[in-house]
VMD Tcl script that draws the C-alpha trace (Angstrom):
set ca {
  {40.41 65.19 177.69}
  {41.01 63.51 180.75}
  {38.33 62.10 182.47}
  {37.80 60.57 186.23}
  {34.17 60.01 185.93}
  {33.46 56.24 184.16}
  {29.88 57.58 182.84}
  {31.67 59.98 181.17}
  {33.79 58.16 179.52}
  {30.90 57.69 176.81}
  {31.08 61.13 175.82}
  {34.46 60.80 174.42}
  {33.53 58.44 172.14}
  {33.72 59.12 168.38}
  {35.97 59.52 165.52}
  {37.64 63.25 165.29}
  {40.27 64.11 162.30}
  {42.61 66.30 163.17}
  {45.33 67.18 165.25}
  {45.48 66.92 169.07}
  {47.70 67.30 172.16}
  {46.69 64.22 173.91}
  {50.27 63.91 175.70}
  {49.99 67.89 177.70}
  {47.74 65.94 179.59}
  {49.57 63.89 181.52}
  {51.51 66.30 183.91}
  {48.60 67.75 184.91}
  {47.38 64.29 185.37}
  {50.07 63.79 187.53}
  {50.46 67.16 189.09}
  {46.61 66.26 190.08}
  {47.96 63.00 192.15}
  {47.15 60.46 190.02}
  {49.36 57.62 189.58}
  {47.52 55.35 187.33}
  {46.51 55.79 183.68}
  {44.31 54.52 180.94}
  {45.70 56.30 177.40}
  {43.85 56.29 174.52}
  {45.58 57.56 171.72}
  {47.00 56.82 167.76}
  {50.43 55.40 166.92}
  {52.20 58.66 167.23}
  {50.77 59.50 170.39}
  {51.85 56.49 171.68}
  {55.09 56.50 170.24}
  {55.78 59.61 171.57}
  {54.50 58.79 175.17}
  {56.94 55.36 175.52}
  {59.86 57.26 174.83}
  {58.59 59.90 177.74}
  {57.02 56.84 180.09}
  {60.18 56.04 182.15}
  {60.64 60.18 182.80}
  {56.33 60.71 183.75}
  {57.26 57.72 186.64}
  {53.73 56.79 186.90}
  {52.96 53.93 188.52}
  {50.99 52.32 185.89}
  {50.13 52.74 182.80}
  {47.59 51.00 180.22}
  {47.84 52.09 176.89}
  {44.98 51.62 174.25}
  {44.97 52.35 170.73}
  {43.37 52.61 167.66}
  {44.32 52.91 163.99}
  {45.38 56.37 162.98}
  {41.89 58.78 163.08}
  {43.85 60.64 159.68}
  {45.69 63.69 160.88}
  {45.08 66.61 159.03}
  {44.61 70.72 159.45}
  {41.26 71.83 160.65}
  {41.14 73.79 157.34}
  {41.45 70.47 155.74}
  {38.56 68.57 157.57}
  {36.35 70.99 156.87}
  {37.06 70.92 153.23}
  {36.21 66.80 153.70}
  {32.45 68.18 154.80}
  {32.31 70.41 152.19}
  {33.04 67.97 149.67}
  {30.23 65.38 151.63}
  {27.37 67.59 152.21}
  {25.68 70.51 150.79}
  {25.12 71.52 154.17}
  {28.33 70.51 156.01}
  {28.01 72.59 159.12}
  {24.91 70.79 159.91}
  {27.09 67.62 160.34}
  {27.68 66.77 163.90}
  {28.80 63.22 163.72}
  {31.62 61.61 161.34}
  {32.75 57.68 161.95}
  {34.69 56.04 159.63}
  {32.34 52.57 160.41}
  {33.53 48.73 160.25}
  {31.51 48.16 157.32}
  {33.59 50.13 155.33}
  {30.98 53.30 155.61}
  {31.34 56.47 156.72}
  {28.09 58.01 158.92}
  {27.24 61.13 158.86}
  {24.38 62.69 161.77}
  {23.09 66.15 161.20}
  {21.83 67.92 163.46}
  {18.14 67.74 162.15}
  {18.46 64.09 163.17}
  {19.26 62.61 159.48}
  {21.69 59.83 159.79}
  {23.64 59.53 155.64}
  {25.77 56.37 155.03}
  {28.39 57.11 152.29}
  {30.46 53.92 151.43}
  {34.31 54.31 151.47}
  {34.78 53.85 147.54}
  {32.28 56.88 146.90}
  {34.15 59.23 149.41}
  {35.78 62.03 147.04}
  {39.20 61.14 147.88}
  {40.38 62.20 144.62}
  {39.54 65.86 145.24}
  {40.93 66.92 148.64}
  {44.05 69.25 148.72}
  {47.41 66.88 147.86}
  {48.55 68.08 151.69}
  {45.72 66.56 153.14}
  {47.73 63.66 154.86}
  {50.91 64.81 155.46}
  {53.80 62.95 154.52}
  {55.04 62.12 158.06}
  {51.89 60.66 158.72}
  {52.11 58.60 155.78}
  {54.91 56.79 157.15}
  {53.97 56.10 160.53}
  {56.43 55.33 163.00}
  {54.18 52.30 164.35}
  {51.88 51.29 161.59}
  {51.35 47.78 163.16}
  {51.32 49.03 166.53}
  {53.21 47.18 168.72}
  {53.90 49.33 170.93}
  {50.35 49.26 173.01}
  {49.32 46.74 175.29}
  {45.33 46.75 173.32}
  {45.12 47.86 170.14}
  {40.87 48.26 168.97}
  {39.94 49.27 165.53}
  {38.37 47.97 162.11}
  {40.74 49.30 159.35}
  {41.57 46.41 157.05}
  {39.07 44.27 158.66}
  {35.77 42.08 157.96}
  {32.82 44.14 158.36}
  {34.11 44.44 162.71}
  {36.10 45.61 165.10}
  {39.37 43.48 165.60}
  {40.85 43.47 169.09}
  {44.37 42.85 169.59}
  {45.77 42.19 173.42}
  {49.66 42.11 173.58}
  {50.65 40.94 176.85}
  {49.03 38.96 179.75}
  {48.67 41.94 181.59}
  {46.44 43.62 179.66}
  {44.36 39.86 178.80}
  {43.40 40.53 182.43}
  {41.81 43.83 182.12}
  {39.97 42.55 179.08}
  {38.53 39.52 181.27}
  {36.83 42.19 183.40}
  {34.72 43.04 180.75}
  {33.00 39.27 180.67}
  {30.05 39.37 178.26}
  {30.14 42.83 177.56}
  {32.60 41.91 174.65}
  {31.78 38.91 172.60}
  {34.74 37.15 170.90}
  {35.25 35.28 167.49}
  {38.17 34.37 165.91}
  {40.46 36.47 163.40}
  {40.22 35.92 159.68}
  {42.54 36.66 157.00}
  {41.82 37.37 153.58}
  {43.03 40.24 150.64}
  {45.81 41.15 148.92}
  {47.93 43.04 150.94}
  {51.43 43.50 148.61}
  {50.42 46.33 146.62}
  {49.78 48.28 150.28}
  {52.93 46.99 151.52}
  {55.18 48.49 148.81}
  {53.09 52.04 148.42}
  {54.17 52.37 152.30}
  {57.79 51.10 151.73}
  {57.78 53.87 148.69}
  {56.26 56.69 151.44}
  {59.07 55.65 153.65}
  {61.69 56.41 150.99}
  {60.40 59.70 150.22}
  {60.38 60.70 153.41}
  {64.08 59.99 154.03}
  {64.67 62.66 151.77}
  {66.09 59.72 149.08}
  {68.90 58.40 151.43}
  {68.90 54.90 152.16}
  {66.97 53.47 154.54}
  {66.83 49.78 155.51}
  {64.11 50.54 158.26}
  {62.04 52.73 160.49}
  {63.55 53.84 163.56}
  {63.46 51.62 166.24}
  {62.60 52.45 170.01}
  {64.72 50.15 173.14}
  {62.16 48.52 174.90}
  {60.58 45.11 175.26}
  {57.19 45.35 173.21}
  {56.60 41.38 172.91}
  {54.47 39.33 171.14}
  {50.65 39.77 170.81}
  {49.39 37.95 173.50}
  {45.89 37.17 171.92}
  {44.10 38.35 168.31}
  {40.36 38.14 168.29}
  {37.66 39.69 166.53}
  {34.90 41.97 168.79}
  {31.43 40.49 166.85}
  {29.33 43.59 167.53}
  {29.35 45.87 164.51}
  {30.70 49.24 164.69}
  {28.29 52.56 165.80}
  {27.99 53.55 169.76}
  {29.49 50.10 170.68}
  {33.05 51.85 168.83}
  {35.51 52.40 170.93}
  {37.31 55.77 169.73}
  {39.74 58.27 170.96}
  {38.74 60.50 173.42}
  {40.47 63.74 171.51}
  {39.62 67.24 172.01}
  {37.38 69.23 170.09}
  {40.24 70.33 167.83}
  {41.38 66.91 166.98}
}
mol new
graphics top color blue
foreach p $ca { graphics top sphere $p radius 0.5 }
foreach p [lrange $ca 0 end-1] q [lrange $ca 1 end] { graphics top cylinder $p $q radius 0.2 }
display resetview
């Protein structure tokens, strides 16, 4: 979707599984006149979009990201709504929440909270997350200049600026984003080799000493923070399509 209007930039918001073709946007973006872009996307959106950035020749671009949304088949998320509701085509909202919930809205105005270790992981198809996506090309996303999302965290959203750039369009948001700092706890190894094992698999069994690696000058995060509003309308998600 691309929008122009700022007060409709809320109607974007919102978590959508699936597949989408954020990046067939952007010549018509451009063959529209504009110069300057905000992109919000997933990691292989956005890895896709640096290595075609120097080609678009826009003037500017800010790119925002969140954790991967879980690509999968339409077939596939509506098998997830089967498997969550009796009545899944009564479902109208899905957000996979900060506090390690998921919410459901129907459209009779029910609002269901399911928390993540009840979901019925166990009994979607085995193709549900393909492969590729299992080994992201930029899992820890350092290829955006703000990166907003809530997997792995506390109970909120974590906000991650890389570059000073980018701090500044932050600033312009003044108290309409408050700020703690980031915490660190869990054991992360166990996660760490699983993706390392994905990784392998999906080099066919050849060796691989690491992921691909793009030419260009990512640098270091520039700030780390924790947004301390909960998750719900305040989340910022990807404004995808109706088939994403």
């Amino acid at each position: 979707m691309l929008v122009t209007d700022p007060a409709a930039l809320a109607g974007c918001r919102r978590m959508r599984m699936g597949y989408a073709t954020l990046l067939a946007l952007l010549e018509p973006a451009r063959a529209r006149g504009f110069r300057r872009l905000a992109i919000i996307g997933i990691p292989c959106q956005v890895y896709a979009l640096r290595a075609l950035e120097v080609e678009l020749g826009f003037e500017r671009l800010c790119v925002i990201e969140t954790p991967c949304s879980d690509n999968t088949a339409t077939e596939n998320l509506h098998v997830f709504l089967d498997l969550l509701s009796d009545r899944p085509e009564t479902i109208t909202y899905l957000e996979f929440r900060a506090d390690h919930h998921v919410e459901l809205r129907f459209s009779d105005g029910r609002h269901e909270r399911v928390p993540f270790l009840q979901l019925p992981i166990s009994k979607l198809p085995r193709d549900f997350f393909p492969l590729t996506c299992r080994t992201c090309v930029d899992y820890t996303n350092v290829l955006v200049d703000i990166m907003v999302g809530c997997m792995g965290g506390q109970g909120q959203q974590w906000l991650l600026v890389r570059n000073e750039r980018r701090q500044e369009l932050l600033d312009l948001l003044g108290d309409a984003v408050a700020l703690s700092s980031q915490g660190s706890a869990g054991k992360r190894q166990g996660a760490v080799k699983g993706f390392l094992a994905n990784v392998q698999r999906a080099a066919g069994g050849l060796p691989l000493k690491a992921m691909p690696v793009r030419q260009w000058s990512t640098g270091c995060p520039w700030a780390c923070q924790t947004l301390a509003q909960p998750a719900g309308d305040r989340q910022i998600a990807p404004p995808f399509g109706q088939d994403r």
